[in-house]
C-alpha positions as CSV (number, residue, x, y, z in Angstrom):
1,X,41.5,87.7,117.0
2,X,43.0,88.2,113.9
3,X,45.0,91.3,113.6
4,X,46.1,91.1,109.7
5,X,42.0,91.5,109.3
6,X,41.5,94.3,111.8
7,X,44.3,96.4,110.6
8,X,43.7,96.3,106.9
9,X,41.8,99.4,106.1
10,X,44.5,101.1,108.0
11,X,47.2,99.0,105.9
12,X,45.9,100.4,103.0
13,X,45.6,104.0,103.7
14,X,49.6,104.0,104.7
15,X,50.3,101.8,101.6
16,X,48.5,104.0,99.4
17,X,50.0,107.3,101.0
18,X,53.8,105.8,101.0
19,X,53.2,104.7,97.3
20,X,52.0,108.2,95.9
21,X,54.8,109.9,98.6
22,X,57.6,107.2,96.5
23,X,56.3,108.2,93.1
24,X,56.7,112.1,93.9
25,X,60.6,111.2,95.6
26,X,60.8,109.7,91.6
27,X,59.6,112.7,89.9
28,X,62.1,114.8,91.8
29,X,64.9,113.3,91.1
30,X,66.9,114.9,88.0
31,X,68.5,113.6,84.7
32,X,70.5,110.7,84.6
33,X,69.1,109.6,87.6
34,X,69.6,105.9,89.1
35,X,67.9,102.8,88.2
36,X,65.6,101.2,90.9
37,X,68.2,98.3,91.1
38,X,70.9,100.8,91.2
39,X,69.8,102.4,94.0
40,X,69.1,99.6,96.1
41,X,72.8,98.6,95.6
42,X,74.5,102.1,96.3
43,X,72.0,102.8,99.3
44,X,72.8,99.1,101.0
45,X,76.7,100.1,100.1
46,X,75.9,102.8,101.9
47,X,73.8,101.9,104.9
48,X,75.6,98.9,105.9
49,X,79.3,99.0,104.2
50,X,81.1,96.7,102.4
51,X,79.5,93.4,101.1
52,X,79.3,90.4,99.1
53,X,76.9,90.3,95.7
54,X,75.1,87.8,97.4
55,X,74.8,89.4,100.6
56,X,73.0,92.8,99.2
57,X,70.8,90.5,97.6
58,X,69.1,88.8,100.5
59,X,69.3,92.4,102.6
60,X,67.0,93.7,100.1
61,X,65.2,90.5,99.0
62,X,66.2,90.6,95.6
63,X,67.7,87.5,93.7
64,X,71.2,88.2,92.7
65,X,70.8,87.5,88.8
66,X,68.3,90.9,89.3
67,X,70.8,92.6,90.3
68,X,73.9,91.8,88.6
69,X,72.9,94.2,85.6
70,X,73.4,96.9,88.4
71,X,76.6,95.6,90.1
72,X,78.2,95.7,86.6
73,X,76.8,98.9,85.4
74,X,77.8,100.9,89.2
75,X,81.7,99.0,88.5
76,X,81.7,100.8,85.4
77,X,80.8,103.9,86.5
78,X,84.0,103.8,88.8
79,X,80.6,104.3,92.1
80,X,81.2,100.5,93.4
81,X,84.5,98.7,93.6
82,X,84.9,95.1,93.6
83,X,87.7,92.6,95.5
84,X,88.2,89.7,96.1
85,X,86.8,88.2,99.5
86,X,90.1,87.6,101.7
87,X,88.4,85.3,103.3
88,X,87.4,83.1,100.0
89,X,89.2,84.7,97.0
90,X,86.2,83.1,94.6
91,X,84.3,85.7,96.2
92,X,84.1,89.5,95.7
93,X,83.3,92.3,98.2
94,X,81.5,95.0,97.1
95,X,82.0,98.6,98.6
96,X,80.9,102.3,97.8
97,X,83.2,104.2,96.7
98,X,83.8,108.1,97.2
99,X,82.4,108.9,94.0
100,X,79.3,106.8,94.7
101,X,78.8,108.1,97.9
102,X,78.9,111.8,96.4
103,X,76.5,110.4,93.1
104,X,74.0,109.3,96.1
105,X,74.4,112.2,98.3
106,X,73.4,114.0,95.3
107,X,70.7,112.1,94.3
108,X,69.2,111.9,98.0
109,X,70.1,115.9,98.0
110,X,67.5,116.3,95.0
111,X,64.5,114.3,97.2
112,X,65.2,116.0,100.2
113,X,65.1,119.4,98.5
114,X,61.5,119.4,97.0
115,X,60.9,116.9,100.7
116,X,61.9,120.0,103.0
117,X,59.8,122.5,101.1
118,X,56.9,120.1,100.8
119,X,57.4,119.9,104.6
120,X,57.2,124.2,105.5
121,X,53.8,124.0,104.6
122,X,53.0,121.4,107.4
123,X,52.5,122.5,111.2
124,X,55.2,121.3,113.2
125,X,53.1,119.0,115.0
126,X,52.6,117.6,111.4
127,X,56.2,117.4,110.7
128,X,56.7,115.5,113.8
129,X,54.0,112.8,113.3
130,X,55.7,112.5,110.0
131,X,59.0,112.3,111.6
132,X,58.0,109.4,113.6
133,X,56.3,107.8,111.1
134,X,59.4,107.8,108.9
135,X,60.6,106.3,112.0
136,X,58.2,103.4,112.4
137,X,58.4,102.7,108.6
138,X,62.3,102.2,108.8
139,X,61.9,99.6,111.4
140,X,58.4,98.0,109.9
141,X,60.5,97.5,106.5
142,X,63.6,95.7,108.6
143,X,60.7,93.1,109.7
């Protein structure tokens, strides 16, 4: 038996409940806010530490020529640092730095804002299917 087949009307429901839930994060967020690109750097920075260009890349299955427009732009903004790899010194590392982290925390801060009130008007049992779902999601997306 083919599962792909007997799980696609259920597939489609979640995809098209975590697409409209992703579009309303979007609208939350406030002026000046991050690029998609930009945030997939500073939240891998952040997740997972210090890294290599190439390394975010593959994490979040981008190609790296998608993403050097936001390596460059984050440098800039003094929110990523670049060095050289000690190990091989024609490589850089990338890392977050504290004003990055406090740029993301306020970013993810706006979200989780308009998230927690959208969440009081859900029963707790709700909030805790939800809960677990974000759960399941976090380890379906690391597949």
């Amino acid at each position: 038996m083919d599962h792909r087949v007997d799980h696609l009307s259920e597939a489609a429901r979640i995809r098209r409940g975590v697409v409209r839930l992703n579009r309303r994060l979007r609208q939350e967020r406030g002026e000046g806010a991050f690029s998609p690109n930009q945030l997939i750097v500073l939240g891998h920075l952040h997740r997972h530490g210090a890294a290599t260009p190439g390394e975010v890349a593959v994490a979040e299955r981008q190609r790296p020529q998608s993403l050097t427009r936001a390596f460059s732009e984050l440098e800039a903004a003094g929110l990523i640092s670049r060095e050289p790899s000690a190990a091989d010194r024609r490589r850089s590392v990338l890392a977050l730095t504290a004003a990055g982290r406090r740029a993301l925390d306020r970013d993810m801060g706006e979200r989780d804002v308009w998230l927690a009130g959208a969440l009081g008007s859900l029963s707790a049992t709700e909030r805790g299917v939800l809960e677990l779902a974000g759960e399941i999601m976090e380890r379906l997306a690391g597949r």
